[in-house]
Wavefront OBJ file of the C-alpha trace (Angstrom):
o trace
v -63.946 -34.014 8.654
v -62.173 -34.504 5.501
v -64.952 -37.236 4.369
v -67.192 -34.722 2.276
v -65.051 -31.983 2.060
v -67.321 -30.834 -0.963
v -70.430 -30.392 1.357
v -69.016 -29.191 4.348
v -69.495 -25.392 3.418
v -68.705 -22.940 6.443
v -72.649 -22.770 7.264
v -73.000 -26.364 7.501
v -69.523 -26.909 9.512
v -71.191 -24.364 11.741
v -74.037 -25.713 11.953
v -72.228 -29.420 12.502
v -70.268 -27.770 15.441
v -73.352 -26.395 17.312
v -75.353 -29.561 16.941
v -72.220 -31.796 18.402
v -71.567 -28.793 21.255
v -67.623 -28.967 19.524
v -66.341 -25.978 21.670
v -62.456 -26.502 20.900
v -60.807 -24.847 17.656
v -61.393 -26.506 14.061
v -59.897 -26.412 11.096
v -60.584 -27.275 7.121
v -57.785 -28.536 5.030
v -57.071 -27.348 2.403
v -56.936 -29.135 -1.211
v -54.498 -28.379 -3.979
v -56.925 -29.421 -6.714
v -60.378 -30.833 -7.350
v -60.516 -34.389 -5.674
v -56.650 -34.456 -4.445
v -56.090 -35.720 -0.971
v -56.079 -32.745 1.624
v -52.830 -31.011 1.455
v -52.382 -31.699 5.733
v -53.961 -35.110 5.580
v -51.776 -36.168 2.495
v -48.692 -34.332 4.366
v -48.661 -36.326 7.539
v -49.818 -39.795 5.988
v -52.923 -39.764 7.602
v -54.971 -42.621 7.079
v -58.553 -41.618 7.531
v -60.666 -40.191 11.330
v -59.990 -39.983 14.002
v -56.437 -39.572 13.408
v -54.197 -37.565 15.979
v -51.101 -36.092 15.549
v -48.680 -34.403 17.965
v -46.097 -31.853 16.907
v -43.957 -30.303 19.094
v -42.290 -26.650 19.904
v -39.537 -26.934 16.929
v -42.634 -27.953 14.310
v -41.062 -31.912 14.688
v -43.805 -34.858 13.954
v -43.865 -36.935 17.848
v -46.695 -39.188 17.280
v -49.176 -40.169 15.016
v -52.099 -41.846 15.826
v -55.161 -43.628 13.683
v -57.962 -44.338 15.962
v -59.154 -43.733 19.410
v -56.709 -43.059 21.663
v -57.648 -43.978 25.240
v -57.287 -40.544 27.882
v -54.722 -42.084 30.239
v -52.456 -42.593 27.091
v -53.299 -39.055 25.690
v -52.356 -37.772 28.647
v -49.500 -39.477 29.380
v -47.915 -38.156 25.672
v -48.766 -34.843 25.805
v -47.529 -34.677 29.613
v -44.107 -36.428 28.262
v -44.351 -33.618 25.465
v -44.283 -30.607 27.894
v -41.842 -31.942 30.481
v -39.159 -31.781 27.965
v -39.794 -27.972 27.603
v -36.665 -26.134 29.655
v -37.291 -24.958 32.951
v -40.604 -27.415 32.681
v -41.368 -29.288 36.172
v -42.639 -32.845 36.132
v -45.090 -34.335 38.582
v -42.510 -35.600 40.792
v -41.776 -31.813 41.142
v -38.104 -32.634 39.732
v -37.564 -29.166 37.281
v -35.334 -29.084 34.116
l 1 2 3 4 5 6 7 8 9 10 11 12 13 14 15 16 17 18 19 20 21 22 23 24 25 26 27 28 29 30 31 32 33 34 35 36 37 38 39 40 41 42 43 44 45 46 47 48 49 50 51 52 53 54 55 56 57 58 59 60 61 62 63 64 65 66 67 68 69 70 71 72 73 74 75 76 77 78 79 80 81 82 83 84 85 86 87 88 89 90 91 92 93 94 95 96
């Protein structure tokens, strides 16, 4: 929600999060100076919301997304994601 960082004080991100029943963790970026890109945002070339990245165990940029990413294909990543953890069994039941 990087849009009007300026407004969105912790009582009205609150507020924001109750009204739209957001249940999952959120965070705020954080800006270097007054009207600078946020530092995360800026980091990982993000081009505006939704955006979607996926990082994985060793802190390593997988994917970036800009836009609405359809379930299946959300699902699909992040399943690709933990099958390559050791010891991780896929769907097929095969186990690393």
């Amino acid at each position: 929600m990087f849009e009007h960082h300026e407004a969105m004080t912790p009582t009205s991100l609150e507020a924001f999060l109750f009204e739209y029943r957001i249940r999952f963790p959120v965070g705020v970026d954080a800006h270097e100076d007054s009207g600078s890109t946020p530092v995360t945002f800026g980091r990982y070339g993000m081009r505006g919301t939704p955006s979607m990245v996926h990082i994985d165990r060793d802190g390593n940029l997988r994917s970036h997304h800009f836009g609405a990413v359809e379930d299946m294909a959300l699902a699909a990543e992040v399943t690709r994601l933990l099958e390559e953890r050791p010891g991780a069994c896929s769907i097929d039941g095969t186990c690393s």
